[in-house]
BANUFI-439984 format. One line per field, with one value per residue (C-alpha): residue number from 1; x, y, z. Coordinates in nm, 4 decimals, m for minus. Example, Ala and Ser with C-alpha at 12.3 -4.5 7.8 and 13.67 -1.06 7.14 Angstrom:
BEGIN
seq	[1,2]
c1	[1.2300,1.3670]
c2	[m0.4500,m0.1060]
c3	[0.7800,0.7140]
//
This chain:
BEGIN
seq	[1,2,3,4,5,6,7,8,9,10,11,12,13,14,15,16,17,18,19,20,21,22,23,24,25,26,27,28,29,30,31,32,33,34,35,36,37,38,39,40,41,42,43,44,45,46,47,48,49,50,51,52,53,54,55,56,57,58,59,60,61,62,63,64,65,66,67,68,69,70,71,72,73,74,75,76,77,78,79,80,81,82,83,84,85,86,87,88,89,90,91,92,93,94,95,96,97,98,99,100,101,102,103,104,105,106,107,108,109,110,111,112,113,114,115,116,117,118,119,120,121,122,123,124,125,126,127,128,129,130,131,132,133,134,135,136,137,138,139,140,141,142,143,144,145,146,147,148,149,150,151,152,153,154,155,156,157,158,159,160,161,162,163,164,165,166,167,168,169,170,171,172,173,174,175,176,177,178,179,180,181,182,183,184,185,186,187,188,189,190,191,192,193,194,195,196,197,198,199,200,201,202,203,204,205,206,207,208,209,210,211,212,213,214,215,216,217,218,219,220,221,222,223,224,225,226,227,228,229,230,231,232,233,234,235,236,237,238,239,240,241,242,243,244,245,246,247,248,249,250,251,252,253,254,255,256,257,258,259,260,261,262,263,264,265,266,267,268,269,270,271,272,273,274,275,276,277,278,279,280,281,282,283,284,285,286,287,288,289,290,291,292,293,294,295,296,297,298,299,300,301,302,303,304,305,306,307,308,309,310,311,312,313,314,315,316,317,318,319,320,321,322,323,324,325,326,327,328,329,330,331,332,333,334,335,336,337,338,339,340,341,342,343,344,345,346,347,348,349,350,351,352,353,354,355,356,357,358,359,360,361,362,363,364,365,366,367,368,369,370,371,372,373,374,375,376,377,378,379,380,381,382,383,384,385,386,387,388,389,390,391,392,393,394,395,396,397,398,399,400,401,402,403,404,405,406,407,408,409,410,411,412,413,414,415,416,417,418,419,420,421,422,423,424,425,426,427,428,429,430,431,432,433,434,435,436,437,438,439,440,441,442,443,444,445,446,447,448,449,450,451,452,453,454,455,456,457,458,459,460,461,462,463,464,465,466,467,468,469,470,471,472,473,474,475,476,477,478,479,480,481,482,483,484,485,486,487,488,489,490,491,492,493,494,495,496,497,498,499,500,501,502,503,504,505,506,507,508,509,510,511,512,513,514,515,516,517,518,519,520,521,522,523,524,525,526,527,528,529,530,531,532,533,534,535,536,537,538,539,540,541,542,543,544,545,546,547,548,549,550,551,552,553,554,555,556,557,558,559,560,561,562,563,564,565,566,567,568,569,570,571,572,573,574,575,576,577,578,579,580,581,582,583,584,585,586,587,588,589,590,591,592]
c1	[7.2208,7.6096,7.8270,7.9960,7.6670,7.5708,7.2735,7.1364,7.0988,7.4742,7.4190,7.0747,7.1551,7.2709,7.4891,7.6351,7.5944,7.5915,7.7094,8.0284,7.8743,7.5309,7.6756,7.9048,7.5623,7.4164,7.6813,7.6000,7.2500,7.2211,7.4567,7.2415,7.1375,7.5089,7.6564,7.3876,7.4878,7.8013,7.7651,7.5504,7.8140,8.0790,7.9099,7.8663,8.2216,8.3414,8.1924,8.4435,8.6514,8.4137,8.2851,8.5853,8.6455,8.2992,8.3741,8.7374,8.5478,8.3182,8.5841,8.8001,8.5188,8.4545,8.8509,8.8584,8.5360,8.5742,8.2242,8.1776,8.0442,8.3575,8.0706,8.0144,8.4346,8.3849,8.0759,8.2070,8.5227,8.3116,8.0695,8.4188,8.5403,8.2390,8.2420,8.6039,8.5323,8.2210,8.4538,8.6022,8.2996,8.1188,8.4659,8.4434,8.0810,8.1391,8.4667,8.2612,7.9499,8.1460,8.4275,8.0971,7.9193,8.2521,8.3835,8.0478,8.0413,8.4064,8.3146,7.9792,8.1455,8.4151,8.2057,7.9759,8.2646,8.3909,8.0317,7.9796,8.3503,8.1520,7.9105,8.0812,8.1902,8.5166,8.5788,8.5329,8.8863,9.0659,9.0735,9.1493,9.4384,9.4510,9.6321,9.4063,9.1180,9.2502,9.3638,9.0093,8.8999,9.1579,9.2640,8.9853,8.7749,9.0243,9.0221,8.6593,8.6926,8.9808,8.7312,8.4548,8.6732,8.8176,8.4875,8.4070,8.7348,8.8125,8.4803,8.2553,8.5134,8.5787,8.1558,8.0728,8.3321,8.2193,7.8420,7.9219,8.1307,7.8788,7.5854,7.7482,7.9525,7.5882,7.4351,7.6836,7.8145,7.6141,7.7437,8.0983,7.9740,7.9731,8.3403,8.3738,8.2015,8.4671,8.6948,8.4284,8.4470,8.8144,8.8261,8.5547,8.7036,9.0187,8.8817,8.6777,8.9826,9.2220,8.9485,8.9463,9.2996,9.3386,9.0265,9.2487,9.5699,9.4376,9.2634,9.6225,9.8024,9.5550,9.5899,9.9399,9.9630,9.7013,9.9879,10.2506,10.0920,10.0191,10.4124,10.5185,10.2551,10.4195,10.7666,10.6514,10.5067,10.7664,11.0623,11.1530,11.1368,11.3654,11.5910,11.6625,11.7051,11.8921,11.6276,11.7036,11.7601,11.4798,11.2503,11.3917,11.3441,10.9881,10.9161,11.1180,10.9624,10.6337,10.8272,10.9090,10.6115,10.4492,10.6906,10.6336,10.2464,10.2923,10.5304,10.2988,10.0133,10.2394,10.3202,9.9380,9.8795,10.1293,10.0595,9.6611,9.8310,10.0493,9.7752,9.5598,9.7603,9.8152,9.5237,9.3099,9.6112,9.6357,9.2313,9.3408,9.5713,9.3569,9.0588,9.2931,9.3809,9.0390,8.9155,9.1182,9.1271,8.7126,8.8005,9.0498,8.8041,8.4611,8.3171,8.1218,8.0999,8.3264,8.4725,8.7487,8.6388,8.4832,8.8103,8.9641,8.6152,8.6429,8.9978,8.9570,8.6575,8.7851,9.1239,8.8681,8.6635,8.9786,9.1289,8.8060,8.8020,9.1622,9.0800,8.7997,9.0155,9.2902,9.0216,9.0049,9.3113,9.1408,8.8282,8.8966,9.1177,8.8033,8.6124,8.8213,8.8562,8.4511,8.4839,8.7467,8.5174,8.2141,8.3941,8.3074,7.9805,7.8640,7.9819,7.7127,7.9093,7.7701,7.6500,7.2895,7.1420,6.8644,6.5231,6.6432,6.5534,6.7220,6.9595,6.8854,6.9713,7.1772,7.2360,7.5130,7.3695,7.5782,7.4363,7.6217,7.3625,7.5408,7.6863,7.9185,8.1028,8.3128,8.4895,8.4178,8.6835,8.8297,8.7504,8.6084,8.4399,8.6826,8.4188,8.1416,7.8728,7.9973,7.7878,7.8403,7.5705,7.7488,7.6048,7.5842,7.8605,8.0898,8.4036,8.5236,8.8420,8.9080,9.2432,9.4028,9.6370,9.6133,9.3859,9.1590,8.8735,8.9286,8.9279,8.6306,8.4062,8.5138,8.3845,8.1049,8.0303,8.1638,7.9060,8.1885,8.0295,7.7184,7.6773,7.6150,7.4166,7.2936,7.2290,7.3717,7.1838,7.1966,6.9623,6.7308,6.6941,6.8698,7.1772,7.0518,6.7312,6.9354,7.1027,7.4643,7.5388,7.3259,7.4820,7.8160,7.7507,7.7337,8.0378,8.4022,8.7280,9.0803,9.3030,9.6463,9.7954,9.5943,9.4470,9.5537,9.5500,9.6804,9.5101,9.5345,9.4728,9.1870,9.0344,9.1805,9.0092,8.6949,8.6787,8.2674,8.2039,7.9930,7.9877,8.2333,8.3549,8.7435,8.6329,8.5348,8.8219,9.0918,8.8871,8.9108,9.2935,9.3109,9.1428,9.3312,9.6555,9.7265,9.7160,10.0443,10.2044,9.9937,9.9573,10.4319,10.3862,10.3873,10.0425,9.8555,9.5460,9.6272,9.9319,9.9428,10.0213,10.1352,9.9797,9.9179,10.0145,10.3900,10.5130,10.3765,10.5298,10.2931,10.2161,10.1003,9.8944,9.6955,9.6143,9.4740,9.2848,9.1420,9.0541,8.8843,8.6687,8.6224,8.4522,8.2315,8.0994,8.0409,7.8086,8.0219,8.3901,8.6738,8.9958,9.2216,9.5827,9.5295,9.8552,10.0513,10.3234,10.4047,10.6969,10.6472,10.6123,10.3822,10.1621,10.1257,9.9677,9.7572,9.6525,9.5416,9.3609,9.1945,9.0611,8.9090,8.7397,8.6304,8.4284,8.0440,8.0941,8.0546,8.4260,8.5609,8.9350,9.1505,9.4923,9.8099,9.9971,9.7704,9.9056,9.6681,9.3747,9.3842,9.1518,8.8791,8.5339,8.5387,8.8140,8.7088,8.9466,8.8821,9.0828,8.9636,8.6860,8.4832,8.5207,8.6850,8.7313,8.5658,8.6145,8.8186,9.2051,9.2097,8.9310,9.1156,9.4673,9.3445,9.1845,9.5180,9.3792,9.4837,9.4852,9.7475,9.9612,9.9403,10.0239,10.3072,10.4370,10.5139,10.6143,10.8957]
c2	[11.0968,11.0007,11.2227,11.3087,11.4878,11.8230,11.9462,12.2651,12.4014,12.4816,12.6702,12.8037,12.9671,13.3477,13.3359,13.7595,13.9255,13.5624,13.4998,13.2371,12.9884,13.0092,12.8837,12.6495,12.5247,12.5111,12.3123,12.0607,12.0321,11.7427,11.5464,11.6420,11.3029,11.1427,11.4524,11.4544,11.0883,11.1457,11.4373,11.1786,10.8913,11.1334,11.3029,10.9254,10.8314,11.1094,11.0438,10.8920,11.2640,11.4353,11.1369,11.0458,11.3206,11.2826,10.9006,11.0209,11.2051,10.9379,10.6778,10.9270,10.9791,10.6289,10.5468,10.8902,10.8093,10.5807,10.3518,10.3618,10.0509,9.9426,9.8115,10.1428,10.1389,9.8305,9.9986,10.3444,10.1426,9.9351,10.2285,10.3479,10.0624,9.9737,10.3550,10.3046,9.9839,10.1593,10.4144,10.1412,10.0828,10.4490,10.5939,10.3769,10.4612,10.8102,10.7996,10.6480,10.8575,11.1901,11.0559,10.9876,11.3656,11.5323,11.3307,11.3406,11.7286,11.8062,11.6077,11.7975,12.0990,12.0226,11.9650,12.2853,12.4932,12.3122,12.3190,12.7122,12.7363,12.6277,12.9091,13.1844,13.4023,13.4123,13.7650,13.6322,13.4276,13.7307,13.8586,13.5332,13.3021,12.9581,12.8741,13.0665,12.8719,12.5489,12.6754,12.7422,12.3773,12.2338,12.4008,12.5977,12.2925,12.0746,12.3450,12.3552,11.9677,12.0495,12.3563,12.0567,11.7995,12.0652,12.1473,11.7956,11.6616,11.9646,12.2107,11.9039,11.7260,12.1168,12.2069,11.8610,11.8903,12.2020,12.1796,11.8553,12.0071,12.2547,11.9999,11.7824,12.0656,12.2157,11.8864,11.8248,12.1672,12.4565,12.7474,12.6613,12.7555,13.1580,13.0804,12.8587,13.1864,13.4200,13.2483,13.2992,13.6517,13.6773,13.4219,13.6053,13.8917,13.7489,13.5930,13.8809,14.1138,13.8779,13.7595,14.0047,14.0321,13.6810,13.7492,13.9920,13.7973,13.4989,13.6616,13.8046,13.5192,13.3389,13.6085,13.5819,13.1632,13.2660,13.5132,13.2846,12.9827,13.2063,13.3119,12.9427,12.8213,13.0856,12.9956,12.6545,12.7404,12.9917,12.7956,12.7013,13.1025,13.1496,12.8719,12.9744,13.3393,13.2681,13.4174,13.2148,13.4416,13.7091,13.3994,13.3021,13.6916,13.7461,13.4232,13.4995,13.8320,13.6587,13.4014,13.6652,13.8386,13.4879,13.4911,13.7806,13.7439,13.3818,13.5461,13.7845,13.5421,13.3204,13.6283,13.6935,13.3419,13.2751,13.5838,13.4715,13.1112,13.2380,13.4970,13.2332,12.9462,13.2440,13.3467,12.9946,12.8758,13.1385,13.0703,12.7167,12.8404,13.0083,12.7492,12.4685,12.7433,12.8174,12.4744,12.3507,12.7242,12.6198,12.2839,12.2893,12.5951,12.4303,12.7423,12.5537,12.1873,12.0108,11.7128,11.5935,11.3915,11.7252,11.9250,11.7248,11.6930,12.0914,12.1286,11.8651,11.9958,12.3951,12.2263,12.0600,12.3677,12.5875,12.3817,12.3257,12.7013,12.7319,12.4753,12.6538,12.9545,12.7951,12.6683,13.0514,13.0437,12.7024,12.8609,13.1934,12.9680,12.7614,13.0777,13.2507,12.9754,12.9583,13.3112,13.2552,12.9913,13.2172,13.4249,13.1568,13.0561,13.4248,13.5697,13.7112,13.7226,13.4199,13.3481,13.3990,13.0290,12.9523,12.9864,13.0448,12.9311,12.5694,12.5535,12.2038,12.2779,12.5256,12.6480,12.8739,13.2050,13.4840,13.8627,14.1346,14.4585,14.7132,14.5738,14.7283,14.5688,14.7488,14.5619,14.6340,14.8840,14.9677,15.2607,15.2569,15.0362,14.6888,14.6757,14.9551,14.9631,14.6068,14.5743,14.2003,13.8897,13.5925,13.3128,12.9257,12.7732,13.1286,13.1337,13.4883,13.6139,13.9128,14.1132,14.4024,14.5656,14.4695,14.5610,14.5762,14.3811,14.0745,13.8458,14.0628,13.9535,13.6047,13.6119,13.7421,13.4870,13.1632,13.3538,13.4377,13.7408,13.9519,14.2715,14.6006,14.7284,14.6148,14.2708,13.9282,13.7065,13.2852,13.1455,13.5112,13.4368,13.6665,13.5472,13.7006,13.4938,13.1239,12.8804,12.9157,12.5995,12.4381,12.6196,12.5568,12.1804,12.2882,12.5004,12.4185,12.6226,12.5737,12.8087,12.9233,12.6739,12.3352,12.2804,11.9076,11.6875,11.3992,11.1586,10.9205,11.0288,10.8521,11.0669,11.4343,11.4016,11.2308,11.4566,11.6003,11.3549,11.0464,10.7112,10.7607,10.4026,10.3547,10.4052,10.7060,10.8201,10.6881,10.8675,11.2072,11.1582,11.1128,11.3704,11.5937,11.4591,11.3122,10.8993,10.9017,11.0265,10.8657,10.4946,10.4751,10.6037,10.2782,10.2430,10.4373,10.6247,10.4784,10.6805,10.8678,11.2427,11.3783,11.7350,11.9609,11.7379,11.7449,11.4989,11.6399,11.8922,12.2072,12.0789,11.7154,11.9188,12.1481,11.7994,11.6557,11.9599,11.9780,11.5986,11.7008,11.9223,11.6958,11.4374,11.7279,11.7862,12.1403,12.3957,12.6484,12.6740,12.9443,12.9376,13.1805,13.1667,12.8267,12.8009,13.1410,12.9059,12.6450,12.6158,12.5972,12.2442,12.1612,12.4862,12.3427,12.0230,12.1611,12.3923,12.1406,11.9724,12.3049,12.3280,11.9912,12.1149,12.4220,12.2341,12.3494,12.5111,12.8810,12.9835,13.2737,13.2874,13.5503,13.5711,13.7875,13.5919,13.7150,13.4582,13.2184,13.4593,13.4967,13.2476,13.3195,13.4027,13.8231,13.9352,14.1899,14.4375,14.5960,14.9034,15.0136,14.8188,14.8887,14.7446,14.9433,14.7472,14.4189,14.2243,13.9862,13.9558,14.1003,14.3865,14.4818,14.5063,14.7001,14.9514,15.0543,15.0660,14.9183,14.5808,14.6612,14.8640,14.5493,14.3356,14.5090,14.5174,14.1210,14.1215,14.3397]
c3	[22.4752,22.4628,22.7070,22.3242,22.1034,22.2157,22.4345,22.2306,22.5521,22.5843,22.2419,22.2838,22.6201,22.5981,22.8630,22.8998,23.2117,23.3594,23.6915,23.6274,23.9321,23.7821,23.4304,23.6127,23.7689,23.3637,23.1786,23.5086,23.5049,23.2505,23.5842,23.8803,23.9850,23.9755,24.1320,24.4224,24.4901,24.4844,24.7312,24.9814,24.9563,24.9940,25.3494,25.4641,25.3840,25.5273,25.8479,26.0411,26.0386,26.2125,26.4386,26.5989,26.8445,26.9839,27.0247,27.1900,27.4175,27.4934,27.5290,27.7540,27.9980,28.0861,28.1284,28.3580,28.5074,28.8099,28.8373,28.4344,28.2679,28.0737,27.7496,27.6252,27.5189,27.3098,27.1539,27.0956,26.9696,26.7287,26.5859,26.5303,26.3406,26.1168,26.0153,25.9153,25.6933,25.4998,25.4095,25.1035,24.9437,24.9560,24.8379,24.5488,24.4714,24.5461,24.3158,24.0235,24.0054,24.0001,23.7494,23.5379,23.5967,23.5486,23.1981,23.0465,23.1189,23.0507,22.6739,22.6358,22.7215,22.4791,22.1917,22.2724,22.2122,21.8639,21.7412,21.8573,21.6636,21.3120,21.3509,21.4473,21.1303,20.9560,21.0972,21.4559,21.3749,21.2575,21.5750,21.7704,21.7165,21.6227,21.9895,22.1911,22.0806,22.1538,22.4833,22.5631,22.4682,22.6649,22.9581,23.0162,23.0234,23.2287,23.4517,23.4837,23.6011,23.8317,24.0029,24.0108,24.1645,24.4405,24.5339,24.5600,24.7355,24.9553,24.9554,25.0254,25.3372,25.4862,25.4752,25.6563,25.8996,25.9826,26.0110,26.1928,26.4422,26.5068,26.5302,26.7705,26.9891,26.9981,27.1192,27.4036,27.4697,27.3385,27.4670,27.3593,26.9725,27.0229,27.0808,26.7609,26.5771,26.6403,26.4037,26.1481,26.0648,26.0045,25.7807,25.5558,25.5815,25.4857,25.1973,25.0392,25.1047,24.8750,24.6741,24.4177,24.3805,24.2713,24.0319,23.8745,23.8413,23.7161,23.4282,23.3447,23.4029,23.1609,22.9034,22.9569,22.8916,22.5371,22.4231,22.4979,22.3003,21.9889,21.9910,21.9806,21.7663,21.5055,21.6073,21.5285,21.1878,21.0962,21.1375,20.7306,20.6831,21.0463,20.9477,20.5882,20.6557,20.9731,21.2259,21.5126,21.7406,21.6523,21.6557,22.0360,22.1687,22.0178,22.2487,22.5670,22.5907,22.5841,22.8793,23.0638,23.0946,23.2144,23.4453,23.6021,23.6265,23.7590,24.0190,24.1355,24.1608,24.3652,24.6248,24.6172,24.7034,24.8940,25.1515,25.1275,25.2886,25.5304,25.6846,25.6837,25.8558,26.1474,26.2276,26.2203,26.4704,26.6689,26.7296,26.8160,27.1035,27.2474,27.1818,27.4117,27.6668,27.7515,27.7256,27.9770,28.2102,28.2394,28.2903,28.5720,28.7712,28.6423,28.6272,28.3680,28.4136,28.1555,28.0841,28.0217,27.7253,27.6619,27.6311,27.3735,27.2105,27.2082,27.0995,26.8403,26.7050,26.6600,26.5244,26.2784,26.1965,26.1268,25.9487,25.7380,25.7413,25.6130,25.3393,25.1844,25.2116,25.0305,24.7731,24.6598,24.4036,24.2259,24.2508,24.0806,23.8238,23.7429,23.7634,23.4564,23.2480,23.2758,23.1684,22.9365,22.7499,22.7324,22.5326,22.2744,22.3988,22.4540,22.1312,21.9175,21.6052,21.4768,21.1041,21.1028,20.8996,21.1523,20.9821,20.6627,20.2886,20.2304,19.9515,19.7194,19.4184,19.2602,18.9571,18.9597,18.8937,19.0613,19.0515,19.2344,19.2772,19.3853,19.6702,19.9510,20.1885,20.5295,20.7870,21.0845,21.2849,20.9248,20.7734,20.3931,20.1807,20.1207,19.7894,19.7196,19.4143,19.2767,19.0228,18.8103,18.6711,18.6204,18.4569,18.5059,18.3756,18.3296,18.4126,18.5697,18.6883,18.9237,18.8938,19.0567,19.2635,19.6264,19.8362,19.5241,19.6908,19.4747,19.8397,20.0050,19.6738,19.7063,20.0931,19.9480,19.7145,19.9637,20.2265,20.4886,20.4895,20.3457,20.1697,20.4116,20.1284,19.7778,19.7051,19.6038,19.4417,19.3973,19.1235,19.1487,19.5224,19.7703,19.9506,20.2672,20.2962,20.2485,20.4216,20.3735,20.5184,20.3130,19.9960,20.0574,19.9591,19.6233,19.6330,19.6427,19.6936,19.6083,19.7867,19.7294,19.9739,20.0469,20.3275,20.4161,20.7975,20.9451,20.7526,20.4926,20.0952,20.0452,20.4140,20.2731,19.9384,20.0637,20.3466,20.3574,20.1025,20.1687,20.0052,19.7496,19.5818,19.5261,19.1210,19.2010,19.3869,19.1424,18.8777,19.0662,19.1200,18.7542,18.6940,18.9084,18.7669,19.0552,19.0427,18.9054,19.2146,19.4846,19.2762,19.3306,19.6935,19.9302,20.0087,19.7743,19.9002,20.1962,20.2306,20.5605,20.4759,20.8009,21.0039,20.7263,20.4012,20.5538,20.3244,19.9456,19.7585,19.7012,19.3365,19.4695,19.7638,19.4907,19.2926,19.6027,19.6637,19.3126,19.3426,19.6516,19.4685,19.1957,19.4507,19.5649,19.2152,19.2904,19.0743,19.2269,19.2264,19.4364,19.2623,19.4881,19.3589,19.3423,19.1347,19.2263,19.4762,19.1980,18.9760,18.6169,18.5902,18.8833,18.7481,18.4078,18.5734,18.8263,18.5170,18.3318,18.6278,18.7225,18.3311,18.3880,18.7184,18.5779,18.2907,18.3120,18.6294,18.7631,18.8525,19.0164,18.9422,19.1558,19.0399,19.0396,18.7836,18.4691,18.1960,18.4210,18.3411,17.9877,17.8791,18.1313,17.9353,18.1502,18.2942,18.5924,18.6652,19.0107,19.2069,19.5774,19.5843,19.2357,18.9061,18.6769,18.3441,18.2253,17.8953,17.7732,17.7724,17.4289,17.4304,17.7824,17.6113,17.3175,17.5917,17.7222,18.0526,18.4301,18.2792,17.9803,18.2755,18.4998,18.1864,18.1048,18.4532,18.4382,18.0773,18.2231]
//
């Protein structure tokens, strides 16, 4: 399997309540093998750190030894020296097989998250912003790598030097370990007391950074409407707030972390004082026999082990980084708001026979029904348009109908079969939307209008921009459906987007078809096109049409008037106007 395509596994796995290490240990399970090599050439490469002050001690001891056999310095010196030239070659291994482990899980991680995005349900991205999201798919994951890579490059070198230290101290000079242990217990204690705090922080800081990138991603997108009604300024303090309170978490996480570093350096030198002092106080009185080899053995050694101490102490503010951003991401991976398609009915062939049975609809944390006892059968090939006031329900029944979301009570039915028992995904093939604004990326023409569509020939595609009323614009641009349009369509006007989005549907072929304002943000001239391009697209399909300009809905076969949530009138543009009800008032209103 390529390091890019998704283990299920990542998906299948309910991960709340979830220790963070223990799903740190899950997304790395697929990299065991390359990460326990790289663990055993790292210890071996290592070696020479925690080797050479036991072969300082031996080479001190036969220089201060009168009698000694001068051979054993030119073999301490050359153990020393081969261990120094391995070090090239097991780095390099070592290097290689973790890069691999760590990229391949960083892009399966990745691509867990994006897939989990296209299942969760359109209400989980009201409540989360665009910027958040992407935050979580890139520094939350690069952190991840980062938390792997410290553990690796600092966790791996401090644990060896340590055990080490202790193995070889305990060969040569056992009873010196109980004083090695006392600088133990501070250190843990020192670590679980701070711990928590920088638990705390982080998670703010993070939440912090999320905020932040929301307010400049709608800075970003907001600047035409800032610019033209000379915002600038409101724009600039709705971000610095959002700077300054980054800056004032990031400060405090800094004081946390820098008073964790500073206690730490003191105490783990203060041990290593006192470590020389009475290394060399049991020396000079041999009240135990020492050597002097032995004593800078010792001294080196607890330096060692301090230090190693301090480091994994240090390693706390990466770790509790990595540790949020682990939690940070399972608030995609863990969320339970997904749209239910497993084990459902598979959608082949439709139709395009809609029936609303009294169906209601709430959203959740709002109080009343958005629709409630939505009672409509619309057949194949009907066209039907939904008007109202706002806040009508007109968008809540086209959710209902795209399969955002699904009745609370009563039922929708597709073809006589209940909505609830199919595959959405697999209905959605069949169904296409045109929204009030296009929906258009960095692409070329021919990629935005073939998008989801396979095979299609370059006859078909000129025939859909026809069709659309679009080939005369994109046949004078310079390379035709070739063009590059830039993020988000930059370079169209709204008319020429709406023509590329009806061509898009037009490829689809759907049975199906959303219009939602599709041409509310036109002027008149770009409107009368897309009009006629949307007539052409409506042809022998089913067609919802939600509009507030009504001279677009006039011709529609039923005209559905709704008003908090229920359907109050239905007919046709004439039988409504001769009923003098909300229709006729909301006529009148734009005659006016």
């Amino acid at each position: 399997m390529s390091p890019a395509s998704t283990e299920p596994s990542l998906l299948e796995r309910r991960y709340q309540g979830e220790r963070p290490l223990r799903t740190l240990l899950t997304l790395y399970r697929p990299e065991r093998r390359r990460l326990i090599l790289a663990a055993v050439f790292f210890v071996i490469k290592h070696s020479p750190v925690w080797m050479l002050p036991a072969l300082t001690a031996n080479i001190i001891d036969i220089i201060s030894t009168p009698g000694s056999d001068v051979s054993g310095l030119w073999f301490n010196a050359l153990v020393l020296v081969l261990l120094l030239v391995q070090n090239v070659p097991l780095h390099t291994l070592y290097a290689r097989y973790l890069s691999q482990a760590v990229r391949a899980t960083e892009t399966r991680l990745r691509a867990a998250i994006c897939r989990r995005l296209q299942h969760l349900s359109i209400s989980f991205y009201t409540r989360q912003s665009a910027a958040s999201l992407q935050t979580k798919v890139l520094r939350d994951v690069e952190n991840i790598e980062q938390l792997t890579r410290t553990f690796y490059d600092s966790g791996l070198a401090a644990a060896s030097n340590i055990v080490f230290a202790l193995i070889i101290t305990g060969l040569r000079v056992p009873w010196f370990i109980l004083f090695y242990l006392l600088a133990v217990p501070p250190a843990v204690l020192l670590i679980r007391a701070l711990r928590q705090t920088l638990a705390d922080r982080n998670r703010v800081f993070r939440q912090e950074l999320e905020t932040l990138s929301t307010r400049v991603e709608e800075m970003t997108h907001l600047i035409p409407i800032t610019r033209a009604h000379g915002l600038e300024e409101d724009a600039l303090a709705r971000v610095n707030e959002s700077l300054d309170r980054v800056r004032e978490r990031g400060s405090q996480l800094d004081s946390v972390n820098a008073v964790f570093g500073a206690l730490s350096w003191m105490t783990f030198n203060l041990f290593n004082v006192m470590c020389l002092v009475v290394a060399a106080w049991i020396y000079w009185t041999q009240i135990i026999p020492l050597t002097l080899g032995e004593v800078v053995m010792l001294t080196s050694y607890f330096s060692t082990l301090t230090n190693s101490v301090m480091s994994l102490a240090n390693m706390t503010p990466q770790i509790s980084k990595g540790l949020e951003s682990i939690r940070s991401i399972g608030e995609v991976l863990e969320n339970p708001d997904l749209e239910q398609n497993e084990g459902k009915t598979v959608v082949d062939r439709v139709l395009g026979d809609l029936q609303f049975d009294d169906v209601s609809y709430q959203y959740p944390g709002i109080r009343g029904n958005a629709v409630r006892d939505f009672t409509l059968h619309v057949k194949p090939g009907e066209t039907v348009a939904l008007v109202g006031p706002s806040g009508a329900g007109k968008s809540t029944v086209l959710n209902l109908i795209i399969g955002f979301i699904r009745p609370a009570s009563g039922r929708l039915l597709l073809d006589g079969r209940d909505m609830q028992t199919l595959d959405l995904r697999t209905y959605r093939r069949f169904l296409s939307v045109v929204p009030q604004e296009s929906i258009l990326f960095d692409g070329s023409i021919r990629d935005n209008v073939t998008y989801g569509s396979r095979e299609v020939s370059n006859r078909m595609l000129e025939q859909a921009l026809r069709d659309a009323n679009a080939w005369e614009f994109v046949e004078r641009l310079p390379d035709g459906v070739e063009t590059m349009l830039g993020e988000r369509g930059a370079r169209l006007s709204g008319g020429q987007k709406q023509r590329l989005a009806i061509a898009r549907a037009l490829i689809r072929d759907p049975r199906v078809l959303v219009l939602d304002e599709a041409t509310s943000a036109l002027d008149t001239e770009s409107e009368a096109l897309v009009q006629e391009a949307l007539e052409r697209l409506m042809d022998g399909r089913t067609t919802f049409v939600v509009a507030h300009r009504l001279s677009t809905v006039r011709h529609s076969q039923r005209i559905v008037v709704m008003s908090e949530g229920r359907i109050v009138e239905i007919g046709t543009h004439e039988e409504l106007i001769a009923q003098g009800g909300l229709y006729t008032r909301l006529h009148g209103l734009q005659d006016k």
